[in-house]
SERO-4910 file (N, C-alpha, C, O; in steps of 0.05 Angstrom, whole numbers):
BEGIN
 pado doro    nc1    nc2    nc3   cac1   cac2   cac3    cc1    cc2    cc3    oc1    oc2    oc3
  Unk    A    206   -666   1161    177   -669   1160    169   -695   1174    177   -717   1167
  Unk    A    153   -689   1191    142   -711   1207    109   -718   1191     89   -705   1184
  Unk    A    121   -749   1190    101   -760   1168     98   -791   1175    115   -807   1184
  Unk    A     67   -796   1168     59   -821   1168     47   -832   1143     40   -820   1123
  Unk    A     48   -860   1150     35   -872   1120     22   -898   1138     30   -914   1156
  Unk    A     -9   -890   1118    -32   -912   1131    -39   -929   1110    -36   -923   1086
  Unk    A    -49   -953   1118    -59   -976   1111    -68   -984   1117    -61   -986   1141
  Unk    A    -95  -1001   1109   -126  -1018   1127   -130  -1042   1120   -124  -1048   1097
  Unk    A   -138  -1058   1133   -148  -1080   1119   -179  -1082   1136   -182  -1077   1160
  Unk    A   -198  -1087   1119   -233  -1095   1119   -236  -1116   1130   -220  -1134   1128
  Unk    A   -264  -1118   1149   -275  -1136   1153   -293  -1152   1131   -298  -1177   1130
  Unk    A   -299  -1133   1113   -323  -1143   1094   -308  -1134   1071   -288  -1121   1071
  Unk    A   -327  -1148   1043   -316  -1142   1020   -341  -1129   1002   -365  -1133   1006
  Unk    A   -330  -1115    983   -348  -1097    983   -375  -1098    969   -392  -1080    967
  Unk    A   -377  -1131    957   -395  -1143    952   -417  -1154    965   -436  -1167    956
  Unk    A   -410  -1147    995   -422  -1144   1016   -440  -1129   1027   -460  -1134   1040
  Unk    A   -426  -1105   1021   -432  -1074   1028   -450  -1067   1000   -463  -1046   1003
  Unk    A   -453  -1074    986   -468  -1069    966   -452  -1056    950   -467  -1057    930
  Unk    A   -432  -1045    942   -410  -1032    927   -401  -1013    939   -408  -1010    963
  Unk    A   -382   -994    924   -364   -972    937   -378   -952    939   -365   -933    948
  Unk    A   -400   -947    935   -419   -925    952   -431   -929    985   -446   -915    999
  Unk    A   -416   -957    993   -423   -975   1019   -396   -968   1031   -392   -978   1054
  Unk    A   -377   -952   1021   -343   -960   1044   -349   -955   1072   -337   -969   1089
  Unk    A   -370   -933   1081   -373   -941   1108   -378   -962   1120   -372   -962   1144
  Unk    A   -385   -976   1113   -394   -998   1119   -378  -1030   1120   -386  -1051   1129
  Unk    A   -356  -1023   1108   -345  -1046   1102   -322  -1054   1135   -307  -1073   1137
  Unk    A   -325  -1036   1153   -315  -1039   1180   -282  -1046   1180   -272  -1048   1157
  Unk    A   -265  -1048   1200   -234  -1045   1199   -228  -1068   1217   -237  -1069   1240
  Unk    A   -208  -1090   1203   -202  -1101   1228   -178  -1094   1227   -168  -1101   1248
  Unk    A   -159  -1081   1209   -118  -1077   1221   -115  -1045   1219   -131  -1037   1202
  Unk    A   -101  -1025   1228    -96  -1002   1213    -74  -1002   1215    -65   -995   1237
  Unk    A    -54  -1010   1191    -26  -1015   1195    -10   -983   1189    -19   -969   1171
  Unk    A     13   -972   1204     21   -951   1207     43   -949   1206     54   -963   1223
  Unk    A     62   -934   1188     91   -922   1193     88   -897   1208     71   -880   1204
  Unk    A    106   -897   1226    112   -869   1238    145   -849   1229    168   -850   1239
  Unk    A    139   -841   1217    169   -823   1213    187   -813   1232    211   -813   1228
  Unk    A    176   -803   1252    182   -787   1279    201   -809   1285    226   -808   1287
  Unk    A    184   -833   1289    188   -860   1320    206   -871   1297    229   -875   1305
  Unk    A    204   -880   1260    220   -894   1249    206   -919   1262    218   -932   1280
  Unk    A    184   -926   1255    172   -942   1272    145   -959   1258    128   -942   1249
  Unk    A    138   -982   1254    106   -998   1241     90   -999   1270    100   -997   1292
  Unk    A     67  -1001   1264     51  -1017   1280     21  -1019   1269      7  -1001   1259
  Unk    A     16  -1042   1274    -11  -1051   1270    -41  -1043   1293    -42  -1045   1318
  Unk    A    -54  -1038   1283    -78  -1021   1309   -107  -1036   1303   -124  -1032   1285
  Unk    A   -107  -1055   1327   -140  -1065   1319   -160  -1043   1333   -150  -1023   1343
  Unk    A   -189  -1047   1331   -198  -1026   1345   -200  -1014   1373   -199   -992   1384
  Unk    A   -203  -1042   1381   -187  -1025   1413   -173  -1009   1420   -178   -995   1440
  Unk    A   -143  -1004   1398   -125   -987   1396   -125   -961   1384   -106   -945   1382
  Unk    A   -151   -960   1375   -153   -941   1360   -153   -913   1374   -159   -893   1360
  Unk    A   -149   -912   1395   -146   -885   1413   -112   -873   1403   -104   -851   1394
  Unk    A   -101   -896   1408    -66   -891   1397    -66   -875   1368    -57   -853   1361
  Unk    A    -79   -895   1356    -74   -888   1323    -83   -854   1323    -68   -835   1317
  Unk    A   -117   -849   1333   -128   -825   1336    -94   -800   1343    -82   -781   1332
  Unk    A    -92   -812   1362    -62   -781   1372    -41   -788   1349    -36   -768   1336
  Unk    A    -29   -804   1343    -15   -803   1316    -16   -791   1296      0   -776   1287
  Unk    A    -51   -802   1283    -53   -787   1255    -47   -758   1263    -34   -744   1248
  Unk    A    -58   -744   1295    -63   -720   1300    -37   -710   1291    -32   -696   1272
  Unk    A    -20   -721   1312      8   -710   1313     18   -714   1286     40   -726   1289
  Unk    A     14   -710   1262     33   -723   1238     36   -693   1221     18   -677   1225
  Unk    A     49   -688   1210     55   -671   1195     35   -679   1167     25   -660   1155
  Unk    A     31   -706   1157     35   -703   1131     13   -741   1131     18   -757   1149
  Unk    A      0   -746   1117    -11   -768   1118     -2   -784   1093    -10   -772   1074
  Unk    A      8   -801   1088      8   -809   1061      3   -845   1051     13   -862   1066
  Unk    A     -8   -849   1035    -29   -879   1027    -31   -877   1004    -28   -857    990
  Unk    A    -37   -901    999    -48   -906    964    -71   -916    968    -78   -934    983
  Unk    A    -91   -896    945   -109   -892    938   -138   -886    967   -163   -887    969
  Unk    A   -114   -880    985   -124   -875   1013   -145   -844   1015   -154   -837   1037
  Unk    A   -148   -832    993   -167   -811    991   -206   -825    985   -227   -820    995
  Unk    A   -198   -843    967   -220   -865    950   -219   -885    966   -234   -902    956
  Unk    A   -207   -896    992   -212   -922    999   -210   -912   1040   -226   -907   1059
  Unk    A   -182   -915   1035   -184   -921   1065   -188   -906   1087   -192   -916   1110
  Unk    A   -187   -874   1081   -196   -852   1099   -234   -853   1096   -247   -836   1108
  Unk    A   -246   -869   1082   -274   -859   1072   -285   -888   1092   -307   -886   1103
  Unk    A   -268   -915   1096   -270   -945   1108   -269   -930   1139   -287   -927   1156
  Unk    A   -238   -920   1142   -241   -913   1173   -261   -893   1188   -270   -894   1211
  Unk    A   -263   -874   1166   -273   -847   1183   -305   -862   1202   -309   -857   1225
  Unk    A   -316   -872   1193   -340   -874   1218   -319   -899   1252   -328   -916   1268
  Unk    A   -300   -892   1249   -287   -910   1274   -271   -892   1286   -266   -895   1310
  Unk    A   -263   -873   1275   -250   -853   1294   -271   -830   1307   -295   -830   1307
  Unk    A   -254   -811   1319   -272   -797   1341   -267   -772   1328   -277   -755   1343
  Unk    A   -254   -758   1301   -245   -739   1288   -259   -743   1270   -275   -761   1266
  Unk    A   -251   -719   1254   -262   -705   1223   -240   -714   1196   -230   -696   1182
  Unk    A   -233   -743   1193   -212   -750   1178   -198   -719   1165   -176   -708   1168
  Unk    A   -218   -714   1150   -218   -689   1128   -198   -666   1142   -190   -648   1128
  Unk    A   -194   -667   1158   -169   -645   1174   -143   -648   1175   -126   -633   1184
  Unk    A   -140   -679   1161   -119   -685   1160    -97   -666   1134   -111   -653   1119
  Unk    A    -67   -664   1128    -55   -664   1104    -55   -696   1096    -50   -714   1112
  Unk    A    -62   -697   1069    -62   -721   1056    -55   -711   1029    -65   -694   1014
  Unk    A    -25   -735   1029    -20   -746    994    -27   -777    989    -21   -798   1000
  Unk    A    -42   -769    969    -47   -792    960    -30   -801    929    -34   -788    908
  Unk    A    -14   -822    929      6   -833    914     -2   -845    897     12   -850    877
  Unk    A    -30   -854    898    -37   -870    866    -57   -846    851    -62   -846    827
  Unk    A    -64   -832    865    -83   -803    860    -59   -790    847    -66   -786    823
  Unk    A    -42   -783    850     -8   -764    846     -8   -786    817    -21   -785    796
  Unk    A      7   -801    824     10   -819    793     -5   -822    773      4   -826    750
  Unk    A    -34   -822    782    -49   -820    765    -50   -797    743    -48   -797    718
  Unk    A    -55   -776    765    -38   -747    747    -25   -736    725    -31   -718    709
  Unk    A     -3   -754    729     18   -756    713     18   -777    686     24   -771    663
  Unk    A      9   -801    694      5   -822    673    -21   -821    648    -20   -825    624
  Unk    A    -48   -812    671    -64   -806    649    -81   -824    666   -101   -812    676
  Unk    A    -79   -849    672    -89   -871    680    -81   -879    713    -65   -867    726
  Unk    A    -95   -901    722    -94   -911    755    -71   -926    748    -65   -923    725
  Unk    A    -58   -940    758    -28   -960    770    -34   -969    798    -42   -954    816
  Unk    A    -29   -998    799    -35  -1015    820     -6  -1009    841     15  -1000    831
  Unk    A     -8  -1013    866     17  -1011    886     38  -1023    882     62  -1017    886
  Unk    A     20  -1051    868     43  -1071    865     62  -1069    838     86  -1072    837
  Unk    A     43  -1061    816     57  -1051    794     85  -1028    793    106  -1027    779
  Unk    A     73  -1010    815     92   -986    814    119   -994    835    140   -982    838
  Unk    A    107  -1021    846    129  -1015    879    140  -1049    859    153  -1061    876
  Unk    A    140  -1061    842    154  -1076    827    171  -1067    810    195  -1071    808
  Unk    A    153  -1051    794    182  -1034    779    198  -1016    788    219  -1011    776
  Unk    A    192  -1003    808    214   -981    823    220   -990    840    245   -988    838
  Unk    A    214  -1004    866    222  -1019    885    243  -1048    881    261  -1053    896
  Unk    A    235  -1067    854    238  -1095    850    229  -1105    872    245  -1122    880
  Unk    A    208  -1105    887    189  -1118    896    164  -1120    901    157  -1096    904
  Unk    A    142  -1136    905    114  -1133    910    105  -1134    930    115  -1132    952
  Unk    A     86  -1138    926     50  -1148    947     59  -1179    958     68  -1196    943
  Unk    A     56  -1183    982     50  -1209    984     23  -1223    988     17  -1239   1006
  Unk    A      8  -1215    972    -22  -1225    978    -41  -1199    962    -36  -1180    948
  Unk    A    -64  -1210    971    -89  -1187    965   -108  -1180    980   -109  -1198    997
  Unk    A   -124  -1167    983   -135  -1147   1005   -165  -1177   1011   -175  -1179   1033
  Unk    A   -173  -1192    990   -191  -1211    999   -183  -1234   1012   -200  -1246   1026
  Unk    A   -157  -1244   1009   -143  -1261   1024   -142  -1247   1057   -147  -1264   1074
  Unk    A   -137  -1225   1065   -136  -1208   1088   -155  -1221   1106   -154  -1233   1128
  Unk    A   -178  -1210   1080   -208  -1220   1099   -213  -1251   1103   -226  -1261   1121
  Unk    A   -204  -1260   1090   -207  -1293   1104   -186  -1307   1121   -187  -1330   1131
  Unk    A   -162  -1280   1121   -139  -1297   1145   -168  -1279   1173   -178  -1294   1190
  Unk    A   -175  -1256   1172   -186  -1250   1190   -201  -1259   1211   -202  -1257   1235
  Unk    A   -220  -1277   1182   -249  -1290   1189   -243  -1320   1204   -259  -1331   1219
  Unk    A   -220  -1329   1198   -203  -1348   1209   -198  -1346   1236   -202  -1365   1251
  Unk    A   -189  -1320   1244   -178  -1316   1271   -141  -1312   1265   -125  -1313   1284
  Unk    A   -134  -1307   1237   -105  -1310   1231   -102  -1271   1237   -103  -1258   1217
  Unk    A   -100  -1259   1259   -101  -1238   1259    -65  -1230   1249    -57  -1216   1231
  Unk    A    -54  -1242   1265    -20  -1231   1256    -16  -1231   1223     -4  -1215   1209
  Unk    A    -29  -1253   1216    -23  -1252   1189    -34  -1236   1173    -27  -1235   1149
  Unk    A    -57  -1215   1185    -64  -1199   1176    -51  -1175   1171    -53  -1162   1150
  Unk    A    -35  -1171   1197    -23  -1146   1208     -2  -1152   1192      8  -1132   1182
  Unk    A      7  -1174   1185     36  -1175   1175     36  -1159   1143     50  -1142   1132
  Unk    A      9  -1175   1134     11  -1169   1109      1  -1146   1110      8  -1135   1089
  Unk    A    -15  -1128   1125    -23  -1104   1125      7  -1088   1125     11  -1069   1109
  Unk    A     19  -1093   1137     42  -1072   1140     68  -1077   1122     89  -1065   1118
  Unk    A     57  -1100   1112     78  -1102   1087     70  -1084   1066     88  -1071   1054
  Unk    A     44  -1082   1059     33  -1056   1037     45  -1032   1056     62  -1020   1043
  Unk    A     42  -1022   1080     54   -991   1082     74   -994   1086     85   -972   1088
  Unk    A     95  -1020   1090    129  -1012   1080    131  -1007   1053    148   -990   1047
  Unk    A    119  -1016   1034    116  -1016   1000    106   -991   1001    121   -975    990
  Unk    A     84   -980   1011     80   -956   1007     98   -925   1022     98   -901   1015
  Unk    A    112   -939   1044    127   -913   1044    155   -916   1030    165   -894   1024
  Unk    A    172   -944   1024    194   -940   1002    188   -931    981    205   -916    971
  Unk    A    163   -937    965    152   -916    935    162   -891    949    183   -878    944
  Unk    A    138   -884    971    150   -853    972    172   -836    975    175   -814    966
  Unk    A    189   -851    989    216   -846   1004    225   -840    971    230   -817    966
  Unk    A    228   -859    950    238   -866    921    231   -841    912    251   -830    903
  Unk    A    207   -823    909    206   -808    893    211   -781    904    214   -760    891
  Unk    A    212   -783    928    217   -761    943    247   -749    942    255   -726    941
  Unk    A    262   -779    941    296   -765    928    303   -762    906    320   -746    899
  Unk    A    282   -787    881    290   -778    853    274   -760    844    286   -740    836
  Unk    A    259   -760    843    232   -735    836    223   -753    807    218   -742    785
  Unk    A    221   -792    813    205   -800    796    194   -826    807    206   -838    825
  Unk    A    173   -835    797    175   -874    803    171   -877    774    168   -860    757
  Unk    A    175   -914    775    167   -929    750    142   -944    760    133   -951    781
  Unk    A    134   -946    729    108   -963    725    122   -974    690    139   -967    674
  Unk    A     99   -997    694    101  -1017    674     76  -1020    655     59  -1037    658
  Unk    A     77  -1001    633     47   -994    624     40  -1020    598     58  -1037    594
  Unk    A     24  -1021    589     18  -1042    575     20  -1028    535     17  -1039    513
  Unk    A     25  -1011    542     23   -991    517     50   -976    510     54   -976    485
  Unk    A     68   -966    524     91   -954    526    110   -971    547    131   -959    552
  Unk    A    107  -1001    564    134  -1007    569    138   -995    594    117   -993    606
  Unk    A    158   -987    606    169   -976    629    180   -955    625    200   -951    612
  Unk    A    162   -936    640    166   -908    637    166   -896    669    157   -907    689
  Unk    A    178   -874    665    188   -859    695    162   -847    690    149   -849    669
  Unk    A    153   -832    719    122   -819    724    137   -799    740    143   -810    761
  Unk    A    145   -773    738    149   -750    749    138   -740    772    116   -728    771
  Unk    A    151   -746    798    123   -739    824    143   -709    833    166   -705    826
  Unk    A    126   -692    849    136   -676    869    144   -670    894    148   -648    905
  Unk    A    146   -702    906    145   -714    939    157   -695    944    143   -679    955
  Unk    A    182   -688    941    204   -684    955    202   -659    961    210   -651    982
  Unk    A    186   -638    939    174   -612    950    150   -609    956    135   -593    945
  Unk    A    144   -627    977    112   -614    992    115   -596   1001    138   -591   1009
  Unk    A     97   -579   1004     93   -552   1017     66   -556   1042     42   -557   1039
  Unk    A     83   -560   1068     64   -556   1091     49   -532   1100     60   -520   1118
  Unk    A     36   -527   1094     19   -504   1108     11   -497   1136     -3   -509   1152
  Unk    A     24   -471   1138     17   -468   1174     -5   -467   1173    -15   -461   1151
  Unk    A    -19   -471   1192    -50   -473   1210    -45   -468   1228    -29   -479   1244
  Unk    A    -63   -437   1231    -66   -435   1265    -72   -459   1282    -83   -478   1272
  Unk    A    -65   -460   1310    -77   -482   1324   -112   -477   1332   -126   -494   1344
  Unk    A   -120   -452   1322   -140   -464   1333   -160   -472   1311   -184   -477   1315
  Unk    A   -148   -471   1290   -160   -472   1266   -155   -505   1251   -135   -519   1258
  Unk    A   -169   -512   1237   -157   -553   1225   -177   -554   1202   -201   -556   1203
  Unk    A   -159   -551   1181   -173   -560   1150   -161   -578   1136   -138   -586   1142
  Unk    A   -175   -588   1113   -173   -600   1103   -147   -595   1077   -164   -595   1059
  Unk    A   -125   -592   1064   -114   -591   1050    -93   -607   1029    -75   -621   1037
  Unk    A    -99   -602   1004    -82   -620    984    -50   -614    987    -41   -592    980
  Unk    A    -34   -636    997    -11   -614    983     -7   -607    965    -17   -613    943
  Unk    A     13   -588    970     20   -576    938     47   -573    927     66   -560    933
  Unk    A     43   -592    905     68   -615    901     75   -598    879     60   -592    860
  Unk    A    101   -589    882    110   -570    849    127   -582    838    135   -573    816
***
C-alpha cells in the first residue's frame, strides 16, 4: 500500500483567527511529508505546493494526527483540489475510539515509540516569524516521522500505548494493519473512511 503521512505547521495561531471555527484562516507556512512509495520526507512551502498537490493525488492512503479536525480543514483553501477525495486515517481520531478519550502525539509516540515531540506547534510560529524556516521544516517533519513510526507500530502489532492518568499504561487496539482500500473508478473520487477491522 502506497501511503503518505502529512503534517503542517501555521502561519497564525488560532487566537488570531478568532478560534477553531477560523482554521481556514490560519494560512500554511511547512507541509511536512512522508512518502511510502519514494521511502522519502520532504518539507513543501507554498510555492511547492504544486508537488505536494500530485503526491497527495498519487497516494493510496493519507494518514495524520488529528489531521481530519486540524490540518486537511488549515490546508484545503491552498490547494487546487477537493481535500475530501482523499482516503484518510486519522490516528488520534482511531485512538480516540478505542480509549474513550483524545491522546496527545507526544503521549502516544512516548510510550510506544520511547520518544517525543521536540517542540510545539507555537514555537513553529515564531521560528517562522523569525525567518528560522529550516527549523521549521525540521521540526515539522520530526512530528510526521513520530507520526508515521506510531503507525508503522500498530500496523504490525495491532496495538499502541498511551499513558492515561486514571488506568496507567495501557495498550489501545488499532486496525492499521487491515485497511481496506476501496476501488474507485477513475473517473469517479470520494471521500472515504477506512475501514479498519
Amino acid at each position: 500500500m502506497n501511503y503518505c503521512v502529512l503534517d503542517l505547521e501555521t502561519e497564525k495561531e488560532l487566537r488570531e483567527v478568532g478560534g477553531k471555527e477560523n482554521l481556514h484562516l490560519l494560512g500554511v507556512s511547512v507541509v511536512g511529508v512522508y512518502d511510502s512509495a519514494e521511502n522519502a520526507f520532504a518539507a513543501y512551502e507554498k510555492e511547492e505546493f504544486s508537488k505536494l498537490e500530485a503526491l497527495l493525488r498519487s497516494s493510496e492512503l493519507l494518514v495524520g494526527f488529528n489531521i481530519d479536525h486540524f490540518d486537511l480543514p488549515v490546508l484545503a483553501p491552498h490547494v487546487s483540489f477537493d481535500l475530501g477525495r482523499l482516503f484518510v486515517l486519522d490516528l488520534m481520531a482511531d485512538v480516540e475510539r478505542g480509549l474513550g478519550f483524545r491522546m496527545s502525539l507526544d503521549n502516544l509516540s512516548r510510550a510506544t515509540l520511547g520518544v517525543g515531540k521536540s517542540g510545539a506547534g507555537l514555537e513553529a510560529i515564531s521560528w517562522w516569524r523569525a525567518g528560522e524556516k529550516q527549523k521549521v521544516k525540521d521540526y515539522c517533519l520530526q512530528d510526521v516521522k513520530l507520526t508515521r513510526d506510531l503507525f508503522e507500530f500498530g500496523r504490525k502489532n495491532g496495538y499502541v500505548l498511551a499513558d492515561t492518568r486514571d488506568r496507567g499504561r495501557v495498550r489501545v487496539k488499532v486496525g492499521w494493519g487491515d485497511i481496506t482500500i476501496p476501488t474507485i473508478p477513475a473517473t469517479e473520487e470520494l471521500y472515504v473512511q477506512p475501514s479498519l477491522i
